[in-house]
C-alpha positions in Angstrom: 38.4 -2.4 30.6 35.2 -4.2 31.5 33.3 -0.5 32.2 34.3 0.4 28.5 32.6 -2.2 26.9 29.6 -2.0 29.0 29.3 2.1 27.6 29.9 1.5 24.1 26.7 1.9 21.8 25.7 -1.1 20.1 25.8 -0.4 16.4 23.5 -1.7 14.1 19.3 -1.9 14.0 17.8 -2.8 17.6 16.6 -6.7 17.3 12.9 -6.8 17.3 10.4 -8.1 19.9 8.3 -10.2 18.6 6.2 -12.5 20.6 6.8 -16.0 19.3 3.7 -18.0 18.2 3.5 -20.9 20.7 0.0 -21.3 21.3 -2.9 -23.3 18.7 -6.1 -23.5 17.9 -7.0 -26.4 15.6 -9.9 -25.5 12.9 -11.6 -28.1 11.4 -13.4 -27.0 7.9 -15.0 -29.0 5.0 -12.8 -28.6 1.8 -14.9 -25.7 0.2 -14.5 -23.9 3.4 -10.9 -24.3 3.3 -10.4 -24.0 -0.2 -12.6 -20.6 0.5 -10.3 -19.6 2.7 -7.3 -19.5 1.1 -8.9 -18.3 -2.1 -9.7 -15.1 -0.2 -6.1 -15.2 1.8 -4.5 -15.4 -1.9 -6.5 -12.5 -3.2 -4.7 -10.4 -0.6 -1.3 -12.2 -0.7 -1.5 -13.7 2.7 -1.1 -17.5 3.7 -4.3 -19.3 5.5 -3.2 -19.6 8.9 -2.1 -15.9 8.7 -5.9 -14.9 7.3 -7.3 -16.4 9.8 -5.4 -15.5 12.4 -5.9 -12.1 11.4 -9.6 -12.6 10.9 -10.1 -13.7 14.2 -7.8 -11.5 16.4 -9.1 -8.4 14.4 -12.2 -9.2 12.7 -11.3 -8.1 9.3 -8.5 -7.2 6.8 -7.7 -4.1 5.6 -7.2 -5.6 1.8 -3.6 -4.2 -0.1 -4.3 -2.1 -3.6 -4.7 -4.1 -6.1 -2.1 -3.9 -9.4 -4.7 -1.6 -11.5 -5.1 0.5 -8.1 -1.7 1.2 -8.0 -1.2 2.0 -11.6 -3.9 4.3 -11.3 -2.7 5.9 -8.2 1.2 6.3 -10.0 -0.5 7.8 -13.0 -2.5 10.3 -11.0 0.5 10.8 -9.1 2.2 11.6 -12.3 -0.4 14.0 -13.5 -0.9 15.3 -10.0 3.1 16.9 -10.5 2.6 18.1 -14.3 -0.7 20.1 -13.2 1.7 21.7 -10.1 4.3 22.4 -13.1 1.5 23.7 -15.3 0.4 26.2 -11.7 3.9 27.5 -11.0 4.2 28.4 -15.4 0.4 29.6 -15.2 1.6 32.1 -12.0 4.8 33.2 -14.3 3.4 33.6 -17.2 -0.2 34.1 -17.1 -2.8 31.8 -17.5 -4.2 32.3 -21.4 -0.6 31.0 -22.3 -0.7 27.5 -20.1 -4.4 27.1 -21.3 -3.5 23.9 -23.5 -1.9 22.3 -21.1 -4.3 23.0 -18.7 -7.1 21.2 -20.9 -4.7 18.6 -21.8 -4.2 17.4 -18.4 -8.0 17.7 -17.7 -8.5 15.5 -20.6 -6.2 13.0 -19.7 -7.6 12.9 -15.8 -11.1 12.2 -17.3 -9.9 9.4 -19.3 -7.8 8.0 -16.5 -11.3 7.8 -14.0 -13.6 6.6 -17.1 -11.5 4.0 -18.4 -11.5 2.0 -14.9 
């Protein structure tokens, strides 16, 4: 009975290994170093210990997209699949007849990148 349970596959996600923090370095800073800090650690979402933990282990943070980066990137994304719609109609039908959608979508791209 013992063997059986030793060959059955554990179900579920495989617990992670994650080294516990259990060592410190205490950082003494002036109040408009600190308040630096963590107004650049809030700019990327992070706490202060975890910016400059980051900061010193890798030397720099690769910053997250900011809200109006990611809208831009979903609308290009958006246009990105109307303008492979607009190829596949254009390779069916001929291109004179997609024309106007063709410039539409141009339009709208150039107004997307000068806008910003």
């Amino acid at each position: 009975m013992e063997n059986k349970e030793d060959n059955k596959s554990k179900k579920g996600r495989p617990a992670k290994e994650k080294a516990k923090l259990s060592c410190s370095i205490n950082l003494k800073l002036t109040e408009v170093d600190f308040n630096a800090v963590k107004e650049k650690a809030g700019k990327l979402g992070m706490k202060p210990t975890q910016y400059a933990r980051e900061m010193t282990l890798k030397g720099g943070i690769k910053s997250r997209f900011t809200i109006e980066e990611l809208d831009l990137i979903r609308k290009l994304s958006g246009m990105s699949n109307n303008l492979n719609q607009i190829a596949k109609q254009v390779n069916k039908s001929g291109f004179f007849s997609s024309a106007t959608d063709v410039i539409m979508i141009a339009d709208e791209i150039k107004k997307l990148f000068h806008d910003s």
